[in-house]
N, C-alpha and C positions, 0 to 999 in steps of 0.2 A: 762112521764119522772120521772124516780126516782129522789127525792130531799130530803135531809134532814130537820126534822123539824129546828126551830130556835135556832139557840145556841149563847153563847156568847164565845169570842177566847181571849187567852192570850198566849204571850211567854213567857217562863220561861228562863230568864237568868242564873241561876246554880241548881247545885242539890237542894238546901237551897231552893232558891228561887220558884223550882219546888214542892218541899214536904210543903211549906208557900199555896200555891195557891190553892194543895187540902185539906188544912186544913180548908181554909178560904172558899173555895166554895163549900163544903159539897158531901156528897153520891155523885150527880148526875154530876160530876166533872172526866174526864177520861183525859190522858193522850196519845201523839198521835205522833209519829214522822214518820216513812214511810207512812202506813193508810194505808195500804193494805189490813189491816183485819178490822181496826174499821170500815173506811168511807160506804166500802159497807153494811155493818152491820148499820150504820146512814140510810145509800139511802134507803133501805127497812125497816128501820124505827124496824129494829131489838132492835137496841140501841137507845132511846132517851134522850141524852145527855141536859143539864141546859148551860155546861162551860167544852169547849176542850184547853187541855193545853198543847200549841205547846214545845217539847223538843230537837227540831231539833238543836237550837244554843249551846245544850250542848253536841256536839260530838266532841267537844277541850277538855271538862270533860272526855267523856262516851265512846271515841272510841279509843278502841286500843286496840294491843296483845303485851303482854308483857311476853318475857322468862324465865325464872327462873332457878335454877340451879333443884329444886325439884317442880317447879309446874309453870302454862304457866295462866295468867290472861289475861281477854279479857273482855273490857269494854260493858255496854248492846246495848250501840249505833254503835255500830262496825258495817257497811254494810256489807252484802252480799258480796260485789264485793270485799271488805277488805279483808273478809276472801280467798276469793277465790286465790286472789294475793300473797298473804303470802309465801313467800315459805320458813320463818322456819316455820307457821303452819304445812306447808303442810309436813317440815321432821319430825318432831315430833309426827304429829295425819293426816296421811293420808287420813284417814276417811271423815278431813274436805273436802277437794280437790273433793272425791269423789261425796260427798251429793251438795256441792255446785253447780255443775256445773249439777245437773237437778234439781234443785229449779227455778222451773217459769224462766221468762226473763231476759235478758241485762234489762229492766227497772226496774223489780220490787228487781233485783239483787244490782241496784243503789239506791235504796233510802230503801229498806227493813233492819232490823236490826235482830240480834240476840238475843238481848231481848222483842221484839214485838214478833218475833216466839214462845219463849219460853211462853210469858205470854198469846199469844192465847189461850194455849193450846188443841191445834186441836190432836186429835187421828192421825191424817195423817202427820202431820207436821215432817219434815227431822228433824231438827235440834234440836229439843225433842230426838230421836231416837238416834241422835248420841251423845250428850249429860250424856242419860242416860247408853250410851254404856262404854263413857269413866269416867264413876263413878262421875261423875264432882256433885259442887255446887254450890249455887246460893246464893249471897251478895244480901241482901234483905235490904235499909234502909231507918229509918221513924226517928217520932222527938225524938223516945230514944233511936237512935243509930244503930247501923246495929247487925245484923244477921245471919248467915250462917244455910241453909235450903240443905239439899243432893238433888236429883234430883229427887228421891224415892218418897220423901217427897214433891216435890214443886210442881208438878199436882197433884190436889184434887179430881178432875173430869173432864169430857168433860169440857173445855173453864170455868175451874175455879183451881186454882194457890194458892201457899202459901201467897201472896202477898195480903194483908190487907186493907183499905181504910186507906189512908194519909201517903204510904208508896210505892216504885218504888223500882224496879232491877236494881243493878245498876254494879253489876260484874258478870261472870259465872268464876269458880277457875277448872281445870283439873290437877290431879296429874300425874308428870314424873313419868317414873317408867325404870328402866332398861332393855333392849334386847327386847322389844316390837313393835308393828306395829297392824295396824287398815285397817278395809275394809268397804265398803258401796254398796249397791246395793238394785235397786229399780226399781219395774211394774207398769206402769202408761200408763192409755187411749193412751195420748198424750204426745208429747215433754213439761216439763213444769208443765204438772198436777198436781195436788193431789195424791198419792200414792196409786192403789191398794194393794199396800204390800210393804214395806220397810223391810231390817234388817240392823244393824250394828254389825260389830263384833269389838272386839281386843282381842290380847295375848300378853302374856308374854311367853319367854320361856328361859331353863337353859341348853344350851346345844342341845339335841335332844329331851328332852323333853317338857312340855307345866305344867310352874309354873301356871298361872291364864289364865283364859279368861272371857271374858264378850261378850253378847251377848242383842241387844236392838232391839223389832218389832219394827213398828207401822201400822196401819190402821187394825188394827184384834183384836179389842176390845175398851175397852172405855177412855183408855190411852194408851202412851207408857208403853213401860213396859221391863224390865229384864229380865233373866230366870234364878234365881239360880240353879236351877236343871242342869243346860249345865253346870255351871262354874264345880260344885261338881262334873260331869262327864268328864271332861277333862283335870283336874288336875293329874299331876302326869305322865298323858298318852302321851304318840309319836305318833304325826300326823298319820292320816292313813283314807282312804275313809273310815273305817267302824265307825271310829271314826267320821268324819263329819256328815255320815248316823243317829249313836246315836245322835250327836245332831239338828241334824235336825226332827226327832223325836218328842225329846223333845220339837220344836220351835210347833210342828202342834200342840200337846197335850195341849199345857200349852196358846197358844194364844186364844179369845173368839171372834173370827169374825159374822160378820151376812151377812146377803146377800142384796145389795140392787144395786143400777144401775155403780156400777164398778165391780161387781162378784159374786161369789154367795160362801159362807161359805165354805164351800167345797174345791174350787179353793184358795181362801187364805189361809188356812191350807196347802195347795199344795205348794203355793208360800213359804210362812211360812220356812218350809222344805227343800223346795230348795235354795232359800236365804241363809239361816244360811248355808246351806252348801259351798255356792259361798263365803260368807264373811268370812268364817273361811278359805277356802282353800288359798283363795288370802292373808289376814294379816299371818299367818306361811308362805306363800311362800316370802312377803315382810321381815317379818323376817330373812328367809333362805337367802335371796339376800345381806340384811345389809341395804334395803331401809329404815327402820327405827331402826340398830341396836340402844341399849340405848335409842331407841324415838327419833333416826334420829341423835344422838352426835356423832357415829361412822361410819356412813355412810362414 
């Protein structure tokens, strides 16, 4: 039987009270509200924790999506299933709607959060990807105050984060932006898995043509990641397959996958590819519809 060594358990009653506990309980001191990623990480003894500090009763604090006239706040403890439900998320950044609904289970959907994703930072993880798709930021605060860290900027490495000892996520900030829409698509084993290959896309566009886009892998190297090369190739340009073909291109080029028991390097460059091309066609076609004209205001 996997079991965790011995720890000792606290709830944090507010943010305050939460950043007080790993102040006081030092290094060996984690924070834990779904436990989807830490607990199995404890059972095999990956993580050996001193003092787990439950943050579950601060989702009166931590959960929620808030609209904005120029930018959409969404607190770290916001569930899965929140997101999923939203349906102004879902007119404004359609992208959520997508990724959400192959993220793991109804269970792990109920108790999993947005900033437990974000701070795993697993190379496979959706919500990284779509994240770093929609440019967004992350409110990072400790005892001098908060922070605001880009997405770019907030994975360091595999499963290590901007996020400091004696300090927690406690916002993700996405900017509105006018005439835009988002797409998400993702190859996995199974219903629910881990991602052989994720991408996400958005655009902007002015008319017929395509102002910005963004495009975000994941599982094809050792973070999520961007591709500025797509955005600087799409700007300015009119939809068009050979236009998706260039930046799908660019998605195989610029990704660094390896091979191991979901594919072999090769094949996610392939996905790579092909993704970015499905996620650009579909956000311009939700565009062209009005699905998310303005980011879903003119729909």
């Amino acid at each position: 039987m996997q079991v965790p060594a011995p720890f000792d358990y606290e709830r944090a009653t507010s943010v305050e009270h939460a950043l007080q506990l790993l102040d006081q309980r030092g290094e060996e001191a984690r924070l834990i509200a779904g436990g989807h990623s830490l607990i199995p990480m404890m059972k095999l003894r990956l993580a050996n924790l001193e003092y787990v500090i439950d943050i579950n009763d601060l989702h009166g604090e931590l959960g929620y999506v808030r609209i904005g006239a120029d930018e959409v706040r969404i607190g770290a403890l916001t569930r899965h299933r929140e997101l999923l439900e939203s349906p102004e998320l879902a007119a404004l950044f359609p992208i959520f709607a997508d990724a959400e609904r192959v993220i793991a289970d109804p269970v792990v959907r109920n108790r999993g959060t947005i900033g437990g994703s974000l701070c795993q930072a697993d190379p496979s993880e959706d919500l990284s990807a779509v994240c770093t798709t929609l440019d967004a930021s992350c409110v990072i605060r400790g005892p001098g105050g908060e922070r605001v860290v880009p997405m770019e900027d907030f994975h360091r490495g595999p499963y290590e984060t901007a996020v400091e000892h004696g300090e927690m996520l406690t916002e993700i900030r996405l900017p509105v932006r006018p005439n835009g829409s988002s797409a998400y698509a993702k190859v996995e084993r199974r219903a629910g898995d881990w991602a052989v290959t994720s991408a996400g896309a958005a655009v902007w566009m002015d008319g017929p043509r395509i102002v910005d886009a963004r495009v975000g892998l994941a599982a094809v190297g050792p973070n999520t990641t961007g591709i500025p090369a797509i955005s600087q190739a799409l700007r300015g340009q009119e939809p068009s397959e050979e236009l998706y073909a260039r930046a799908g291109a660019l998605a195989a080029q610029s990704c660094s996958p390896t091979t191991d028991n979901r594919g072999s390097a090769d094949y996610k460059r392939h996905l790579a590819d092909e993704l970015t091309r499905r996620t650009l066609r579909r956000a311009v076609e939700r565009v062209q519809a009005g699905v998310a004209g303005d980011q879903g205001r003119s729909q």
